[in-house]
C-alpha positions, 0 to 999 in steps of 0.5 A: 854798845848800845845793842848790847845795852837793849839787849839786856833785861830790863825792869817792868815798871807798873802804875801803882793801884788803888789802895785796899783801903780805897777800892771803894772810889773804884780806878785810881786816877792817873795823871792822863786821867786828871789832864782830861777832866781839868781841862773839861772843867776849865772849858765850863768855867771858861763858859760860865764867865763869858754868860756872866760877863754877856749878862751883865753887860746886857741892854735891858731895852734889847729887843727882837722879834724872837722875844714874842715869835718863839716859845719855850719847850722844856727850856728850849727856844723853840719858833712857832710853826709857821702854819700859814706861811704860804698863801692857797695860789703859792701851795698850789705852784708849789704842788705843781713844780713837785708833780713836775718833778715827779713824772720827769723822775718816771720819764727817766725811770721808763726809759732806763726801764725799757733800755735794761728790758732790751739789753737783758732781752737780747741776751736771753734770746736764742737765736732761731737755727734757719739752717737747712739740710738736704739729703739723698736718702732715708739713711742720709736723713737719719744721720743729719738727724742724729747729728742735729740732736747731738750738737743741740744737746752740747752745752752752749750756754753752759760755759759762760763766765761766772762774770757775766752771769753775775753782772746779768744777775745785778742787772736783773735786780738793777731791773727789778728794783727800777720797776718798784721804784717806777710803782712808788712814784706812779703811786706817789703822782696819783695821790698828788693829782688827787690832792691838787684836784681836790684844792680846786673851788667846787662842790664835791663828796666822796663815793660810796663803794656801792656807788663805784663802778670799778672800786679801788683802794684809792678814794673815788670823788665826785664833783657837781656839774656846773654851768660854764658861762 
């Protein structure tokens, strides 16, 4: 029976819309609708209660050193920056553990570098054919010939599968996003060096690029010679 009873036709029942007179409020608001706005609603008053129930039970000779530490940016607490946190020697031993970093990153960088260099060398390589042929006559010498010239022109690398040649074409982007990476960090440690070299104690001015002898794109530095003791 109650196949039977599935099976007979049954009465769509829709939601009722929002009147012609009320089109102006837009969407009718149905039960779901209204479960989720009363509940957002009570969630704030919730929120307003426990700040006013913080605000009056507050002790006003509270203090912390938040109250004169941070400031006020657009009704948000913000702290000061902290501009001298660090003393010159402890920026320095900072500077030096970065660069530290930095050149075992292009240590590392190297060596996978030259290890995906010989991998995708080998591959590429063709092996010398070292085969030597004797023969008794002219004829004879021109038949090895023909047969060389044949057997070179079959396809040898033709026929390699397409999986191989899509992982020798990902490691050959593997290759070359390595070698721009490499460049970025040698990029990157130079500008450090000059930077650590340049908070050391002494004299020193910027060269003119007439002064230069090779010029660069990289600022050229000078120090004055002095006297070690």
């Amino acid at each position: 029976m109650s196949s039977l009873r599935n099976a007979l036709p049954r009465r769509a029942h829709k939601e009722r819309a929002q009147p012609e007179s009320r089109k102006k409020f837009g969407i009718l608001e149905k039960h779901k609708d209204y479960v989720v706005r009363a509940r957002a609603f009570h969630r704030k008053e919730e929120i307003i209660r426990k700040l006013r129930e913080k605000a009056a039970l507050k002790n006003p000779d509270e203090f912390y050193f938040k109250m004169i530490n941070s400031t006020t940016v657009g009704g948000v607490h913000r702290p000061k920056p902290e501009a001298n946190k660090y003393t010159e020697e402890e920026l320095l031993l900072l500077k030096n553990k970065d660069m530290g970093y930095i050149l075992q990153s292009m240590q590392s960088e190297k060596k996978k570098i030259e290890k995906l260099s010989s991998t995708l060398h080998e591959l590429d390589a063709k092996r010398p054919n070292k085969h030597v042929y004797f023969a008794e006559d002219r004829e004879e010498a021109k038949e090895i010939r023909s047969r060389i010239g044949e057997s070179s022109n079959m396809p040898g690398l033709d026929n390699i599968p397409s999986r191989i040649k899509k992982k020798t074409a990902s490691s050959y982007r593997e290759l070359e996003e390595r070698k721009q990476r490499l460049q970025k960090l040698e990029k990157l440690y130079g500008d450090m060096a000059l930077q650590k070299e340049l908070k050391k104690p002494g004299r020193k001015r910027k060269l003119r690029e007439d002064e230069t002898v090779n010029p660069t794109s990289q600022p050229v530095y000078k120090w004055r010679a002095q006297r070690k003791r």
